[in-house]
C-alpha positions as a LaTeX table, in Angstrom:
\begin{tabular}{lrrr}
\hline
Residue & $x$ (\AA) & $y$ (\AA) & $z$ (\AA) \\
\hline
Unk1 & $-10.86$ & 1.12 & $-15.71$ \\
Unk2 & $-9.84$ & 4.85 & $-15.39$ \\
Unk3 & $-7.36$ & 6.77 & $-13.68$ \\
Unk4 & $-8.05$ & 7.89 & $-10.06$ \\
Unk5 & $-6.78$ & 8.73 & $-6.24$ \\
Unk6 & $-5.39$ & 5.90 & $-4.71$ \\
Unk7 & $-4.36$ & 5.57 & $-1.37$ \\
Unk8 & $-2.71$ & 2.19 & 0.29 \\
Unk9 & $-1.85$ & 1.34 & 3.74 \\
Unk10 & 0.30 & $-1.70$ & 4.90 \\
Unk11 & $-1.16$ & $-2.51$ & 8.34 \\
Unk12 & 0.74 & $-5.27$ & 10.57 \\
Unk13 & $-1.55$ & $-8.33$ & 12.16 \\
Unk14 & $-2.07$ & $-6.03$ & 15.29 \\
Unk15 & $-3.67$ & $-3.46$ & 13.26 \\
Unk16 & $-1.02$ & $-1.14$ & 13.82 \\
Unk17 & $-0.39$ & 0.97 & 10.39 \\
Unk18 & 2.98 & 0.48 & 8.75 \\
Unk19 & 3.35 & 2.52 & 6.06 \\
Unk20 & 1.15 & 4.60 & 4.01 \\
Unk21 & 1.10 & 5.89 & 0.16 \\
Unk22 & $-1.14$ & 8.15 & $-1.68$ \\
Unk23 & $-1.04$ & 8.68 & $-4.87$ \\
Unk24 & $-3.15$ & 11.43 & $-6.97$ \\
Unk25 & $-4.68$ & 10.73 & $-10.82$ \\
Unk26 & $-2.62$ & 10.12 & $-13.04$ \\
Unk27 & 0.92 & 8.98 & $-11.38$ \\
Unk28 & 2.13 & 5.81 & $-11.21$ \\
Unk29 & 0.44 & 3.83 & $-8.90$ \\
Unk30 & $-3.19$ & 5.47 & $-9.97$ \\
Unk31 & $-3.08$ & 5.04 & $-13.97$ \\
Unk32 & $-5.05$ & 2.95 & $-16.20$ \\
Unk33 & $-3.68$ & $-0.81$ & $-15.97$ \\
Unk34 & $-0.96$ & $-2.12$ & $-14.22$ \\
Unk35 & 1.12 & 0.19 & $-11.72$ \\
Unk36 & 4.20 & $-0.54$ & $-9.94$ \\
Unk37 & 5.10 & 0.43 & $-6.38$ \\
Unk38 & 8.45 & 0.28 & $-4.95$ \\
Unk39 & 8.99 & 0.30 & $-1.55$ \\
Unk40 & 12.11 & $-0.15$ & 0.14 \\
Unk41 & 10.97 & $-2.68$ & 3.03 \\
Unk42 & 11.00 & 0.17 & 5.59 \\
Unk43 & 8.07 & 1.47 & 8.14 \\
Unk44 & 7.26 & 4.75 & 7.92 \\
Unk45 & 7.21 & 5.91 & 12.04 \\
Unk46 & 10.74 & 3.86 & 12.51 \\
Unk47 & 12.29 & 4.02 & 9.18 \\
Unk48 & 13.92 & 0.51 & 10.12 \\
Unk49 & 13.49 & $-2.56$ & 8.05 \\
Unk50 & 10.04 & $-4.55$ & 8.75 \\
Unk51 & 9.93 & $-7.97$ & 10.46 \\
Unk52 & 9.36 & $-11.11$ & 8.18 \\
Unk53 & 5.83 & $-12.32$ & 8.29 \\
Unk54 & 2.33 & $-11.16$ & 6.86 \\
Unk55 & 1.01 & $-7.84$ & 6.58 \\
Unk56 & $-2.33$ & $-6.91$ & 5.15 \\
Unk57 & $-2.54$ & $-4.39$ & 1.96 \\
Unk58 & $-5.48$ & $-1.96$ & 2.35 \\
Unk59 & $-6.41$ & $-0.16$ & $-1.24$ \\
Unk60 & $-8.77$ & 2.63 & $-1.29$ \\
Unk61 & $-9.66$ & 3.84 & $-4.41$ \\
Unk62 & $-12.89$ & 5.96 & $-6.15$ \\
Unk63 & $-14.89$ & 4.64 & $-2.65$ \\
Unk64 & $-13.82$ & 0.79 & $-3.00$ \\
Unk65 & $-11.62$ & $-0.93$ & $-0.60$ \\
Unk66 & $-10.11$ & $-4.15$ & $-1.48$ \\
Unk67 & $-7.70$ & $-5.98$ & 1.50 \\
Unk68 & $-5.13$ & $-8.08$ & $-0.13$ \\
Unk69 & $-2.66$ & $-10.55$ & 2.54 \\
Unk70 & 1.36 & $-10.27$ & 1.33 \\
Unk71 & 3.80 & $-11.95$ & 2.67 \\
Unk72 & 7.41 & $-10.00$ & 3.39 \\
Unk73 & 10.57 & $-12.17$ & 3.36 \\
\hline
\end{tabular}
């Protein structure tokens, strides 16, 4: 509904973090209505290509949290 801090974490099925983004008001990927994020398949401690499978999507924003499941192929 309004712009705002955002902050997202890809976290593996062992709980292990992935990758991490944080993005202040106003940028793309914290702006009113639909953002895009691009992200080019890599972990962020390795900076090698992820394995295929599921991978959970944390999104913290204004003091929600919403998990969403993805898939990477």
């Amino acid at each position: 509904k309004e712009d705002g801090n955002v902050k997202i974490t890809l976290i593996d099925l062992l709980g292990d973090i992935v990758r991490e983004w944080s993005f202040k008001e106003g940028e793309n990927g914290c702006r009113i209505g639909p953002n895009e994020i691009i992200w080019d398949g890599k972990g962020e401690k390795t900076n090698e290509y992820v394995t295929t499978g599921a991978y959970i999507l944390k999104i913290e924003s204004k003091g929600k949290i919403v998990f969403w499941k993805i898939a990477v192929k």
